[in-house]
C-alpha positions, 0 to 999 in steps of 0.5 A: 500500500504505502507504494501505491499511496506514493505512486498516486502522490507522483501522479498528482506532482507531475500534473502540478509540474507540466501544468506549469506555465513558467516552467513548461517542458520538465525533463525527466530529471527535472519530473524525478528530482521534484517527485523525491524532493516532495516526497523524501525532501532530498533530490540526490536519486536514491529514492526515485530513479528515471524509470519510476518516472517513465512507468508514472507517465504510463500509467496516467496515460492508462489509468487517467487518459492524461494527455501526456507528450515529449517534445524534441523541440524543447527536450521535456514534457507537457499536456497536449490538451493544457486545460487537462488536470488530474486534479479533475478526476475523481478521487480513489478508493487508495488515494481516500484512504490516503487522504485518511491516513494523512489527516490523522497523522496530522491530527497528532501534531495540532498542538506543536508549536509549529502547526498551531497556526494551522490548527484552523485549516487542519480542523477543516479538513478533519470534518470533511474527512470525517463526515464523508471521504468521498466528495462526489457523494450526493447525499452528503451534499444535500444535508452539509454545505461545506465554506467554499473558498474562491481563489482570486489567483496568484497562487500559481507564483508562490514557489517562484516568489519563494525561492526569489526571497530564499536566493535573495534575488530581485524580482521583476513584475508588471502590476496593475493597482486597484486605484489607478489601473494602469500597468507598470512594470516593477522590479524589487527585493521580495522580503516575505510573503503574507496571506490575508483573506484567502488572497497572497501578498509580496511585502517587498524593498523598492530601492528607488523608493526607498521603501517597503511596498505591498503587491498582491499577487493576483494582480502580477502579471509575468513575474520572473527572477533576475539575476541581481541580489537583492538590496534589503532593508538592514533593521528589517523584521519580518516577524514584527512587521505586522504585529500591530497591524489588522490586515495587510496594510503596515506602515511607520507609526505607533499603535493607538490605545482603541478603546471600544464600546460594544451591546451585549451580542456584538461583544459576544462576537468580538469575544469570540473573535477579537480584533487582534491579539491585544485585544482584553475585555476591561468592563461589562454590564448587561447592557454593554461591554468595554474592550481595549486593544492596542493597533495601527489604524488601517483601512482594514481594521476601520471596514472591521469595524463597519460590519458591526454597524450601530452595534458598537462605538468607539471612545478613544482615540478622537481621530478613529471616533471621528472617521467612524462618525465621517462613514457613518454620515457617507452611508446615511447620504446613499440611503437618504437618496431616492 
């Protein structure tokens, strides 16, 4: 079993690798080294030789009809249908019960340290497992709607990036921003990478302008390593960047002593669901409930805020309680209208 379970796991990286359109055409070796690093985190051929290769891509073209074809021309592999995925077709008995097996393995190591931030993220796939291994079953779908997540694109850049950032090489881009819309072309030192809201960010070094700049990856286009080394920041502190912040949006400042005053069901819900980390509870009635926490006002935390409506208002500080009264006037003059 465990050879299958590896075997059905080669399958699934080969489709990822000749699915890749910023590195078509994957040589054997290229299949075999990107195979064993996944699966035995080394690519030195004591695992997996170009045989095993051989016999994968055989058998996805049996087993699964993938569309699987050499080119002399560039000397590597790749789908002569591109919209072919193996991720389309269903899953198997022996790749289910992999699913399985994988998922307890996880459930073991929730609470160390290294994990916990994907406790989240390990509980989800537990209960789809858990209720029912096999998403193509019907009945399943007709009593649990599981939270789908739209993908806004970018993700297919994530090892690029990642391996920009670990080479400490620049990196060059065309982006598109939401404000102005033009493209323009960008090149900067990729210092990290940030998830927020199911959507990726690049949190960068631009050296023309001397600054660290935000870009989301879903409005890249064309991204590519250059050659040139990356100019970093010297007092630059990727694990302190953002822990004053809400959201993506970061920049030079001191957090601010918020002071927030809340009705008895939406304190439950901020309760549940602080804000940030800083976040404690100060006083509580039957009516209402007093919360302080320290942050970085941004746009981020202000539209948190708003999806509270009128069930909270903030005290402290005069200039947060000021922009909440501005919105809330902008949303009286929408609705006032006929």
């Amino acid at each position: 079993m465990p050879h299958i379970k590896n075997a059905l796991i080669r399958f699934r990286i080969i489709d990822r690798m000749l699915r890749n359109k910023y590195k078509p055409f994957p040589s054997k070796q290229d299949l075999r080294a990107a195979c064993e690093e996944s699966l035995y985190g080394s690519d030195d051929g004591n695992n997996i030789c170009d045989s095993t290769i051989e016999k994968d891509m055989f058998n996805m073209k049996m087993e699964h009809d993938a569309p699987i074809k050499y080119s002399k021309l560039h000397k590597g592999y790749f789908y002569e249908d591109p919209n072919f995925s193996i991720n389309d077709i269903p899953l198997s008995e022996d790749e289910l019960s992999s699913i399985k097996f994988a998922v307890k393995t996880l459930q073991q190591f929730k609470e160390v340290p290294f994990f916990q931030q994907f406790g989240n993220a390990i509980d989800k796939i537990v209960d789809r497992v858990s209720i029912g291994g096999n998403p193509e079953d019907e009945d399943i779908q007709k009593f649990v709607q599981f939270e789908s997540v739209v993908s806004s694109g970018g993700n297919e850049y994530l090892p690029m990036i990642l391996e920009a950032i670990r080479g400490k090489k620049m990196l060059w881009f065309i982006y598109a921003s939401f404000v102005k819309g033009v493209e323009k072309p960008r090149k900067v030192s990729p210092l990290f990478l940030k998830e927020y809201r199911n959507r990726w960010y690049l949190i960068c070094f631009d050296k023309l302008k001397n600054d660290i700049i935000t870009y989301a990856l879903d409005r890249m286009q064309e991204p590519r390593i250059l050659e040139d080394e990356s100019s970093l920041p010297v007092d630059f502190q990727p694990e302190l960047y953002f822990q004053d912040t809400i959201g993506i949006t970061s920049y030079k400042g001191k957090a601010e002593r918020i002071v927030i005053k809340a009705n008895q069901v939406a304190a439950k819900y901020i309760a549940s669901q602080p804000f940030h980390q800083s976040q404690k509870l100060t006083s509580e009635s039957a009516d209402f409930s007093v919360f302080e926490l320290s942050v970085l006002v941004s746009e981020e935390f202000i539209r948190n805020l708003l999806g509270y409506a009128g069930e909270l208002e903030i005290l402290e500080p005069k200039s947060l309680r000021n922009s909440m009264a501005e919105r809330a006037k902008q949303l009286n003059n929408v609705y006032k209208k006929k």
